[in-house]
C-alpha positions in Angstrom: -1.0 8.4 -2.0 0.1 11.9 -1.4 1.9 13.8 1.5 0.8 16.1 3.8 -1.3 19.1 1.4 -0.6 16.8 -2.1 -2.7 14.2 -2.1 -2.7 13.3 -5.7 -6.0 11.7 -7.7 -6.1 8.2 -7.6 -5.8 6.2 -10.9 -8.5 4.7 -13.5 -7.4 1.8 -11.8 -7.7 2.5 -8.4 -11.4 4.4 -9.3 -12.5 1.2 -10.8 -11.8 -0.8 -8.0 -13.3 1.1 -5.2 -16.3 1.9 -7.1 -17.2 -1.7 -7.9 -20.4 -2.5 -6.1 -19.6 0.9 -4.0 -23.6 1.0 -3.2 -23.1 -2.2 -1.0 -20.9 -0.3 1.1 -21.2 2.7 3.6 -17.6 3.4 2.6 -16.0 2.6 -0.6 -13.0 2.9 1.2 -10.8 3.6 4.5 -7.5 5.9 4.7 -5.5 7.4 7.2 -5.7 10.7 7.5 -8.2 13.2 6.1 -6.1 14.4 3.1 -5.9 10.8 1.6 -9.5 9.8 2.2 -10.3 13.1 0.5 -8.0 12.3 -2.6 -10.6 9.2 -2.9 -13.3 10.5 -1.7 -13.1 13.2 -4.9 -11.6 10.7 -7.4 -14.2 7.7 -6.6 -17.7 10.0 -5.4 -18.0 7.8 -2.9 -17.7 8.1 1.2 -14.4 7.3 2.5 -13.7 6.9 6.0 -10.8 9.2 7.1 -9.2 7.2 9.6 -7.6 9.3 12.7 -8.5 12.3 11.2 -6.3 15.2 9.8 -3.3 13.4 10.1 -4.2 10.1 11.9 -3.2 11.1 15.2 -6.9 10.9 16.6 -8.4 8.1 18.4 -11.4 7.6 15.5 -12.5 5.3 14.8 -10.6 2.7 17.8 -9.8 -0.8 16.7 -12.5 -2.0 18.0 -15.2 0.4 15.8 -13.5 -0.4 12.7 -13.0 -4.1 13.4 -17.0 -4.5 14.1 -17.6 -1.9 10.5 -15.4 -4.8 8.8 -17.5 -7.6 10.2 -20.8 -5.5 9.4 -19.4 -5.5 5.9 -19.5 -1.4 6.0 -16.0 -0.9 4.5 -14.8 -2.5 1.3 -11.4 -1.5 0.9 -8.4 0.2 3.2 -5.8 2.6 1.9 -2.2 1.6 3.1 0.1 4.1 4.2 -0.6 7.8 5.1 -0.8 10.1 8.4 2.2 10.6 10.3 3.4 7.3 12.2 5.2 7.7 15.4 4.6 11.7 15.4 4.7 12.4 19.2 1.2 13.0 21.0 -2.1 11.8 20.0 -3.5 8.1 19.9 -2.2 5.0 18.0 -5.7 4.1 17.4 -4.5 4.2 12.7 -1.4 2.1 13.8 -3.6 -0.2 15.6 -5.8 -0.6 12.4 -3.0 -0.7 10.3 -1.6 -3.7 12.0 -4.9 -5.3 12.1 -5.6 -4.7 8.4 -2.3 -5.9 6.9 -2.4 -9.5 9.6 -5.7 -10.3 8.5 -6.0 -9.1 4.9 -4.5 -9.6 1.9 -2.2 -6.8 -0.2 -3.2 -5.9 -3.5 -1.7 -3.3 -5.9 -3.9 -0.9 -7.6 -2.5 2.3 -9.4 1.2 1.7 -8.0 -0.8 1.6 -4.4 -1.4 -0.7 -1.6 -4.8 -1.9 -1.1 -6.7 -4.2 1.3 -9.8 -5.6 0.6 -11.9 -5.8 3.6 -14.2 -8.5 2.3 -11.7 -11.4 1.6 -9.6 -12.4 5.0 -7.1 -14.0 4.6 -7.0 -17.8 6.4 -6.1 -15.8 9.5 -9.6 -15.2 10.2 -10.7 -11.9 11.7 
């Protein structure tokens, strides 16, 4: 994904992917920041949640919200990467997903990017 004011198109690949079966899901997709949900949001045509907002410093959604839109089957896939780790101030409510995401779920590479797909835990459990 992009920096801060770049976030470039996702691939065929990565369009493909997050479309598949996109009407089972309120979100296609979850990202960190507003600038890389946007990015799929306009490549796919397809909600996708913008974790943390603008830069993934706010506390939306907490762990707990997301976790229970996982379980709830809401969400099919998660972005890795973006916002601004460790940036001083705000809420560590995207690390917290983060974490949660990559322990639980397995990484897949679409497009040269790291994906999660929500709906296949790995034998961690959630």
């Amino acid at each position: 994904m992009g920096g801060l004011l770049d976030a470039s198109t996702p691939s065929a690949e990565v369009v493909a992917a997050l479309t598949s079966d996109a009407g089972s899901f309120t979100w296609v997709a979850a990202a960190v920041g507003s600038q890389n949900a946007a990015a799929l949001q306009l490549g796919t045509g397809f909600p996708v949640m913008a974790i943390g907002g603008f830069n993934g410093s706010d506390p939306s959604p907490t762990l707990a919200q997301f976790q229970t839109y996982v379980a709830d089957g809401r969400i099919h896939w998660f972005a890795a990467g973006g916002g601004f780790r460790g940036q001083q101030g705000g809420s560590n409510a995207a690390d917290e997903i983060n974490t949660w995401v990559t322990e639980h779920f397995t990484a897949v590479t679409l497009g040269g990017s790291t994906y999660y797909d929500l709906t296949q835990p790995t034998g961690s459990g959630q």
